[in-house]
N, C-alpha and C positions, 0 to 999 in steps of 0.2 A: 694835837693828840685827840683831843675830843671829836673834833671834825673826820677824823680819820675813822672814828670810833660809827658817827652816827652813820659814814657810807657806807660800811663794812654792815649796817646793818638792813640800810634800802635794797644792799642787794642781795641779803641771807632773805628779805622780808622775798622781793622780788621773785626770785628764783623758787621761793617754799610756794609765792602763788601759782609759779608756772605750775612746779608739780601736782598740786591741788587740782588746778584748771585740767591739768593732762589727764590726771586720776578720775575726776568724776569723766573729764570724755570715754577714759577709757571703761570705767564703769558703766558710761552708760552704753558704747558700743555694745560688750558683752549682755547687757542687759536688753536689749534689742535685737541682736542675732539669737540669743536664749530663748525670749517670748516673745519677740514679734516676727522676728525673722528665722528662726531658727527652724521649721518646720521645711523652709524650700529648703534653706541648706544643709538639713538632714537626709532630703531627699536626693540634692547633688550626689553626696557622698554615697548614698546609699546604691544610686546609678552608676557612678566612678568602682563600686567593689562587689555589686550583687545587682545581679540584670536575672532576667527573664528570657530565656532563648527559645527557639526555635526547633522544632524536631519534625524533621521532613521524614514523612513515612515513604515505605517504598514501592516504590511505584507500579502500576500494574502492570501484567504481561501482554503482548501481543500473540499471536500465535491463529498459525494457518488454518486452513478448513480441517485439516487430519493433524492438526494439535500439534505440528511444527512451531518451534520459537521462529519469531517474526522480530523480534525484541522483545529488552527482559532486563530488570533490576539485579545488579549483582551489587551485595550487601558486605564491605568490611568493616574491621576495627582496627582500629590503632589503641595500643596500651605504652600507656606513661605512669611513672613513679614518683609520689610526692614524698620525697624524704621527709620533709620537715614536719608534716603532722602523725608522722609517727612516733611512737617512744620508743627510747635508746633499751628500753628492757624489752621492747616486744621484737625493735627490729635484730636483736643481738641473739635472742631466744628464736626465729624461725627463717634467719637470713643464709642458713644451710639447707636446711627442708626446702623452704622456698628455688632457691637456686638449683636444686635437684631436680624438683617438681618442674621446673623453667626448662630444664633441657634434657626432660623426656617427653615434653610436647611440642616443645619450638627445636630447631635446627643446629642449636650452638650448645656448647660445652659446660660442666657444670662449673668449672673455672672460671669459663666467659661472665656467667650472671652475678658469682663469686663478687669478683673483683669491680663488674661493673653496680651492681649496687652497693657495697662498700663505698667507692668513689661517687658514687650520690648521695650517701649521706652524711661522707665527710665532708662534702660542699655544700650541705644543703640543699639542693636542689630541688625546685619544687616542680618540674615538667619532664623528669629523667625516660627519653623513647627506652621502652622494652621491647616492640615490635612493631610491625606494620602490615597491614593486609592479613589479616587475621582471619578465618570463618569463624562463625557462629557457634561451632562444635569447640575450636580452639578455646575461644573467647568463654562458653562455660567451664571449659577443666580448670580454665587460670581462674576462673570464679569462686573455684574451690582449695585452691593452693592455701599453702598456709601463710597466715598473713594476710595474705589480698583479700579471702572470706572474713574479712573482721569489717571490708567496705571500702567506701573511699577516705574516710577521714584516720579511723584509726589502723587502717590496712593501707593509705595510701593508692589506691589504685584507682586508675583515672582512665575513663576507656571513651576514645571517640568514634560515634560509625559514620560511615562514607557510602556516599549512594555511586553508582554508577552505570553506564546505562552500553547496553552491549544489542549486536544486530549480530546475528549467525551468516547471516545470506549476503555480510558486506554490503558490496555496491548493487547488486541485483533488486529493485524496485526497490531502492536504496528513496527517491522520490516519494513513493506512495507511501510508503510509511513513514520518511519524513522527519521531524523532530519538534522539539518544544522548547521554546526558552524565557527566561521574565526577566525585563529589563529592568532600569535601573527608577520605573514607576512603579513597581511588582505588577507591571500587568503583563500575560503572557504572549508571546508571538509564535509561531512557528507554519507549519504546513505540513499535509499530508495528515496519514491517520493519529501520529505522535496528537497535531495538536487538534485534529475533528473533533474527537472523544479526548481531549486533554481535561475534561471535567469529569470524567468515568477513571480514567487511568491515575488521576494525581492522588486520590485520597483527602484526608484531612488532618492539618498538622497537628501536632502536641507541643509540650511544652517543659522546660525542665530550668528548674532555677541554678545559675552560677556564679561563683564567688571569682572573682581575679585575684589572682596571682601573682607572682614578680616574673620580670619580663612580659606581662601584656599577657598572658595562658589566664585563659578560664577553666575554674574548673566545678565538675558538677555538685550539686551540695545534697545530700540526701532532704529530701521534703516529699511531706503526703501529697502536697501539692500539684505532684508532678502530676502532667496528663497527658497519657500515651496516643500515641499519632494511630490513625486508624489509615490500614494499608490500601491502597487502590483498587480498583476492581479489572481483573482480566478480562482481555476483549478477545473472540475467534471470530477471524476476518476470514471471507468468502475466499481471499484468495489462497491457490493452491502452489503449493512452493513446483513443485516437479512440471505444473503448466508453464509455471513462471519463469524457470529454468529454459524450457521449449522454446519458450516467447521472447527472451531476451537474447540468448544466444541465434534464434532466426533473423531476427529485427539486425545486431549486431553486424553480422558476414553479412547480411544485404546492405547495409549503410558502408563498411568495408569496401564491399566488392563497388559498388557507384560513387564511392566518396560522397557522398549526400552530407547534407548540411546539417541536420538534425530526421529525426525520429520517432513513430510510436505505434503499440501497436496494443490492440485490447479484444481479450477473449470475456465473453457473458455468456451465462447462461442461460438458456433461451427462455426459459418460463416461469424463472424465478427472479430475473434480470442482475444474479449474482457476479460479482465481477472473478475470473478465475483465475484473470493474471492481467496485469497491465506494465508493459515498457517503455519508457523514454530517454532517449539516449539523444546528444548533442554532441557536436564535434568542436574538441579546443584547438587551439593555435597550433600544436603539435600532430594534431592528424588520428588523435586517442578522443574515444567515446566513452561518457559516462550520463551518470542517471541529473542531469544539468537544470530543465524544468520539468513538471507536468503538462505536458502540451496535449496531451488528451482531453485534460480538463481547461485549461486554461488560454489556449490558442483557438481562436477563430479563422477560419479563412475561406473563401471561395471558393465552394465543393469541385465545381467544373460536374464532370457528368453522371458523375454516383449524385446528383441532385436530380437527374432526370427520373428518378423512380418519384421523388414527389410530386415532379409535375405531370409524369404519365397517370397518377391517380388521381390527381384533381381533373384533369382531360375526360378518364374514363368513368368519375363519377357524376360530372356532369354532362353526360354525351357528348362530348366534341366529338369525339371517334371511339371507333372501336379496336378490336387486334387486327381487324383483317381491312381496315381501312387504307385504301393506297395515296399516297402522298407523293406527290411529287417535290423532289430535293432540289432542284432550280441547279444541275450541275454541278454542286457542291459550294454553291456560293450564294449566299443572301446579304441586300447592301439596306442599311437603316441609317437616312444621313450620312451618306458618305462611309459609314463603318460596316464593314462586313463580317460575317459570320461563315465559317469556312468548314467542311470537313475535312478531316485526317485525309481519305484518299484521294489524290487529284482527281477531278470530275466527276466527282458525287457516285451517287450510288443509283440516278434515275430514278425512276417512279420505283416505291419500295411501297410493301404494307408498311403499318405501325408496330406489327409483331419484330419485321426487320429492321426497322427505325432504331429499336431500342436494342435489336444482339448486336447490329453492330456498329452503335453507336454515335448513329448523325447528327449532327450539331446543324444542320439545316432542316433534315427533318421533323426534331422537337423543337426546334423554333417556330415549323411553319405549323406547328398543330398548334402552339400555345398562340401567338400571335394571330391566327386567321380565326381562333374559336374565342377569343377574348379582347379582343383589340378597342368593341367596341363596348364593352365591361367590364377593363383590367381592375377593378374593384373587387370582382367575381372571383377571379382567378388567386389574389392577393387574401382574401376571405377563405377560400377552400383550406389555404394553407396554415392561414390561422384557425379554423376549425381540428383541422390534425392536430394541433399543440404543438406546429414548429417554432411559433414565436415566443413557448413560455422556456422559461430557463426549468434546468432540471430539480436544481436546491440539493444539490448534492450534499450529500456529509462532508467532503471534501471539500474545503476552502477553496475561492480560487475561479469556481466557473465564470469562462467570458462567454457575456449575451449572446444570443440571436439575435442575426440580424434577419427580417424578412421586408423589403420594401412594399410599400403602399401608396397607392394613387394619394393618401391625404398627407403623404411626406411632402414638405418645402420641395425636396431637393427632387423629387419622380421627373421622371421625362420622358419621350417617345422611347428612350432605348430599354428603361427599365426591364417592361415586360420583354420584349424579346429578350435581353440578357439574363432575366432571370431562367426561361426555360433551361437554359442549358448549364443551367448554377453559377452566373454572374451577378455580381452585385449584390449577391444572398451572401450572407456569413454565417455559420456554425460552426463549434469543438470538434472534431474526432467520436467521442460521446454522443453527440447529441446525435449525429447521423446516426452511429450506431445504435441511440434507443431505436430510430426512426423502422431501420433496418429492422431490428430486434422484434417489434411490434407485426412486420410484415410476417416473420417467420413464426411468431406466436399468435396466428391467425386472428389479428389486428388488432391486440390486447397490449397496449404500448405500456411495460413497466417500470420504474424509476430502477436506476444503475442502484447497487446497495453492498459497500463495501462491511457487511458488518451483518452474522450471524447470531451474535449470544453475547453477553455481558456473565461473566461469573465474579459476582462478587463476595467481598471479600467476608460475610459468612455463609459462604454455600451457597444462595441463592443464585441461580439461571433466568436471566431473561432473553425471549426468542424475540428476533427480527421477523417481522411478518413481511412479507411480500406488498409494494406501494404500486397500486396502480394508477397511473397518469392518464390515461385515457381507453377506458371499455371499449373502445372500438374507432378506429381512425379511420374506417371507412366500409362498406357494403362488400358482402362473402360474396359477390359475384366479383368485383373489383380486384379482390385479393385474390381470387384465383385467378384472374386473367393475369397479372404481374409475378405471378409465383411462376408460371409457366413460362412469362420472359425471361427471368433470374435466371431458370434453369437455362434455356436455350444460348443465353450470356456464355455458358461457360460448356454446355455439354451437342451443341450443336458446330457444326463446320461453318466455320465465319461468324463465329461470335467474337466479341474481342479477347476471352478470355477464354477461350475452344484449348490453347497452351496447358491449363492447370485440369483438365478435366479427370477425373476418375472412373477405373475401371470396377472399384471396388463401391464405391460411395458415389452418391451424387451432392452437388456442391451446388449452390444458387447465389449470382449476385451479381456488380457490376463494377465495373472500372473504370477511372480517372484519371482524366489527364488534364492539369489544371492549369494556367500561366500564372506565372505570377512577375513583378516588373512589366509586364506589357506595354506600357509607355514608353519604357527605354531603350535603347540600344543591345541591351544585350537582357531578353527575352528567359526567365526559368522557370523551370515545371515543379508540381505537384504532382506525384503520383501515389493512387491509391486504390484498394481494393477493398471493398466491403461487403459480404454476403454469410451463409447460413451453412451450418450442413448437421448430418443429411438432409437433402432439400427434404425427401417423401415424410419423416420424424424428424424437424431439427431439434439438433442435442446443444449446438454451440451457435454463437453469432460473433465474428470477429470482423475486424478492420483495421487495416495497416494503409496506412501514412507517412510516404519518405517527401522531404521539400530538398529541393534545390540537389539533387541526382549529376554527376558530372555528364552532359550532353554526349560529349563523344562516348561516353561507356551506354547510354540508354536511357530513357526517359516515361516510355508511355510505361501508362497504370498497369499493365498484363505484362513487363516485361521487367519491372522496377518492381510493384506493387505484389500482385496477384503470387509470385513465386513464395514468397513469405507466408502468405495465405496458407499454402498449399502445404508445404512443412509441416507448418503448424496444423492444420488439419489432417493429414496423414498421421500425429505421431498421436494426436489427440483420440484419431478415430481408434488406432491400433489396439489404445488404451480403453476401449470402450467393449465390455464383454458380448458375447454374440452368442445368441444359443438356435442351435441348430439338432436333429437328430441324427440319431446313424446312418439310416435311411437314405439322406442326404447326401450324404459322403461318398458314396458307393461308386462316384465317377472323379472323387477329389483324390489326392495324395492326402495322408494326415499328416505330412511335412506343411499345408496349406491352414490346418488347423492347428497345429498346435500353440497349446496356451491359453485355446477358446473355452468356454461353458458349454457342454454337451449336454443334450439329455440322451438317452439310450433307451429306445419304447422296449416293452416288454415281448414286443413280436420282435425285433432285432435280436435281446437280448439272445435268445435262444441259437440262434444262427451268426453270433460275434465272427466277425471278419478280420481276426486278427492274429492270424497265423503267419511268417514267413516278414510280420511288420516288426521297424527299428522298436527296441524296449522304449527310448526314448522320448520318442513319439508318442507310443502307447500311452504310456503310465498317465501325463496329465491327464487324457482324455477318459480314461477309466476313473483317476481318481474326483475329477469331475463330475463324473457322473456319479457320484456315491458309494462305489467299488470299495473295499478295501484290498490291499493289493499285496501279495506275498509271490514271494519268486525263488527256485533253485535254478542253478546251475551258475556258470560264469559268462556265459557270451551277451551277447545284447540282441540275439534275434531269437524272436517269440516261435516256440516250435510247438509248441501245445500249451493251450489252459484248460481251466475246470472251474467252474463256477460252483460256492457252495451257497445255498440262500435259507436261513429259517425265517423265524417271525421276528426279529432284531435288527439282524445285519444281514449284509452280503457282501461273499468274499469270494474273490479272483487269485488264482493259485498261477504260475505263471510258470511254465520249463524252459529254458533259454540254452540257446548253444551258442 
């Protein structure tokens, strides 16, 4: 009995030490998480139920030269319902009002809101959707409902905004503007102007502290704290939506009509180097063209004979020749090692000047000027062209430029053929761009200016900053030079047996030249480049464009004036169209005003007296008068002018108009 007594007792003794032993561990846990540990672990928690978020401001706008959206931030809200931190007396006392006020701003019924916030807050609900896509207009009425004006905590009302990013113009230079995205390092990627200026356009973020929820929903906590995001600043980009329209639908139907492989085409402004429109279109598997790379920017390739105007400059600034230098073409065949140099027409063109060398475009004759005047100092030749600044890249705003290439005797890889292949734009690499600055410079009497997608910055208080105009090089070469090649451009296109004599105008004159480039050349099955690059009007240019189709289907057409140069032409015809002309009446006197109208007149004071406008369509008339400053009043109902009257004092002048 006793025995039984003392074990009963080793293990009452036993057992009270376990507990003791447990008790101070567990004392001293808690007494460890409390003061020594307790500070991370208040912070776990405090992480797990109240964070710090993010408040992405909205992003700036894009937008044309004449204030067209280009892209643009469209801003909503989403409104949810926190039953739960409301009280049962407040939500009982305006959950009528409230619901009325709900569906005379939103779309649904006063029953709808009824019932549906009833049913949130007999479940509790702490995330309840009231709507979605909400404006900003919306989003203040319900700021003031009743109820929801008491806040987020004791009005329950919980609002999230939503950025999103909208393009008017679709797919149309859907490329050059591009887009922006941050990966999963936050560092940003994109292309085009989205991400050039993505440090202009983002803005700077705020901040807003949030409590979690049930179900994973955060929601915002009212604090002084908060710190509101500052909105981005809008960009007005040089380009012009209605050029851009002209450019992408020409480009388009000519890659169409040639099934050509890809595409692009870029209008500048000739003395600002603005870009006015630029297209790139690529062909998918399906035989459908869309805006696929910037190959304006970003593709290099082998000019072929729109390269000949560098090397006819470097020729005529170091005398090799002159315009009226005769050359003999060797038949139309030149051999360097075994490889030959060929022109387009069988049996050359014979002894030609260099003025004729370059209209109609002999690959034997700019061979034999650059080769026989540099052969035995291709150094020289290599040097000119790095003096014009073909060898530096442009630093475009635009992400993306692929080098120049321009070879040099102190390359590893130079060889007997170099020079000769360069003259006729082999072995040279340049963008689309880059020719065109080259071009560009020619027609802005030798003042070569960087391409510049980017007019003004408005941010976002009010303030305007202008784009100045960048100039890359004062002068690429000597005003005797440039006039000599200005007068080839023209003859390219406005003389009989130019290559490009096809696009010439009656109205305008046009300056430039055309390319026909190979490309595959080693293989079996041989494909062209073709391209057209030049200026108009040649006498004032206003524009400088260049169009580039690669790989053209052979059997539909290939060369530069037949592929190339039509695109051109379009596009400068509708551009010229657009382009106001002023002329006097005087003038007119052998026109139709069917020829002018829509133009800027002026009307001298010696016409005004003797107006010519009797027995003319009303039609017609009217812009012409109201152009000229006219104010213009009219009886009768017909539309042909059978008498006016002019009445004139010290203010105005007005044209009275009788019509039958």
């Amino acid at each position: 009995m006793l025995t039984n007594q003392k074990q009963f007792l080793y293990r009452l003794y036993f057992v009270a030490s376990v507990l003791v032993v447990l008790g101070l561990g567990i004392g001293y846990r808690i007494f460890h998480i409390q003061f020594i540990e307790g500070e991370k672990y208040r912070k776990i928690a405090k992480e797990k139920t109240v964070q710090s978020f993010t408040i992405s401001p909205k992003r700036g706008s894009i937008y044309s030269d004449d204030g067209s959206l280009l892209a643009s931030s469209s801003i909503t809200y989403d409104i949810y319902f926190d039953a739960v931190t409301v009280s049962n007396k407040d939500f009982n006392e305006y959950i009528n009002s409230l619901s009325e006020a709900l569906s005379e701003t939103l779309d649904k019924s006063h029953d709808f809101y009824l019932n549906s916030l009833n049913k949130a807050k007999k479940l509790n609900r702490r995330y309840h959707l009231i709507a979605r896509n909400i404006s900003i207009n919306e989003l203040n009425e319900i700021k003031k409902m009743p109820l929801f004006k008491k806040g987020g905590v004791k009005g329950g009302l919980i609002v999230e905004k939503k950025n999103s990013r909208e393009y008017p113009l679709n797919k149309i230079a859907e490329r050059t503007i591009g887009y922006e995205r941050k990966n999963n390092n936050n560092e940003y990627g994109g292309v085009g102007l989205e991400h050039a200026f993505g440090t202009i356009l983002r803005g700077k973020n705020g901040s807003q502290l949030m409590q979690k929820i049930s179900n994973g929903k955060w929601k915002p906590i009212s604090s002084e704290n908060r710190i509101e995001p500052i909105a981005g600043s809008d960009i007005i980009t040089t380009i012009n939506v209605g050029f851009q329209d002209i450019v992408h639908h020409s480009l388009l139907n000519q890659l169409e009509k040639f099934e050509a492989e890809h595409g692009t085409v870029v209008v500048m402004e000739t003395e600002t180097g603005a870009i006015k429109a630029i297209s790139n279109l690529g062909r998918t598997s399906e035989g459908k063209y869309y805006e696929k790379l910037n190959y304006a920017v970003g593709e290099h390739y082998e000019p072929g004979s729109t390269f000949k105007l560098m090397a006819m400059i470097a020729a005529l600034e170091d005398n090799i020749v002159d315009p009226l230098t005769i050359v003999d073409t060797k038949n139309g065949i030149l051999s360097f090692y075994g490889n030959k140099v060929r022109d387009s027409k069988k049996g050359g063109y014979g002894k030609i000047s260099v003025n004729d060398i370059f209209k109609v475009s002999s690959n034997t004759g700019m061979v034999k000027i650059i080769n026989d005047g540099y052969s035995s100092n291709p150094e020289k030749f290599s040097n000119r062209l790095f003096n014009m600044g073909l060898n530096n890249m442009l630093n475009l705003s635009i992400l993306g430029e692929a080098s120049p290439k321009i070879p040099h005797p102190k390359d590893k890889n130079w060889n007997g053929l170099s020079l000769p292949w360069m003259a006729y734009g082999y072995g040279v690499l340049l963008t689309p761009l880059q020719i065109l600055t080259f071009y560009n410079a020619v027609a802005n009497n030798g003042e070569m200016v960087k391409p510049i997608f980017l007019s003004k910055i408005n941010s976002y208080s009010n303030k305007t900053m202008n784009m100045k105009k960048v100039v890359l090089n004062p002068s690429i070469c000597s005003e005797q030079t440039l006039n000599k090649v200005k007068i080839m451009l023209e003859n390219v296109v406005n003389e009989k047996g130019g290559t490009a004599y096809n696009i010439n105008s009656k109205e305008y004159k046009i300056a430039g030249k055309t390319g026909t480039g190979q490309v595959d050349y080693n293989t079996d099955n041989v494909q062209y480049i073709s391209s057209f690059v030049g200026y108009f009007p040649s006498e004032k240019p206003k524009y400088t464009c260049i169009v580039v189709i690669h790989k053209p289907d052979k059997k539909k057409g290939y060369y530069g004036n037949i592929v190339a140069a039509p695109v051109f032409k379009k596009i400068a015809d509708k551009l010229y169209s657009l382009t106001p002309k002023i002329q006097t009446l005087n003038q007119l006197e052998n026109h139709n005003l069917n020829e002018v109208l829509m133009k800027e007149l002026v009307i001298s004071n010696e016409s005004r007296k003797n107006l010519d406008i009797n027995g003319k369509n009303f039609t017609e008339v009217l812009p012409v008068l109201e152009n000229s400053g006219f104010i213009v009043e009219f009886k009768g109902r017909g539309l042909i002018v059978n008498k006016h009257t002019i009445i004139e004092n010290a203010t105005t002048k007005k044209i009275v108009l009788e019509l039958t």
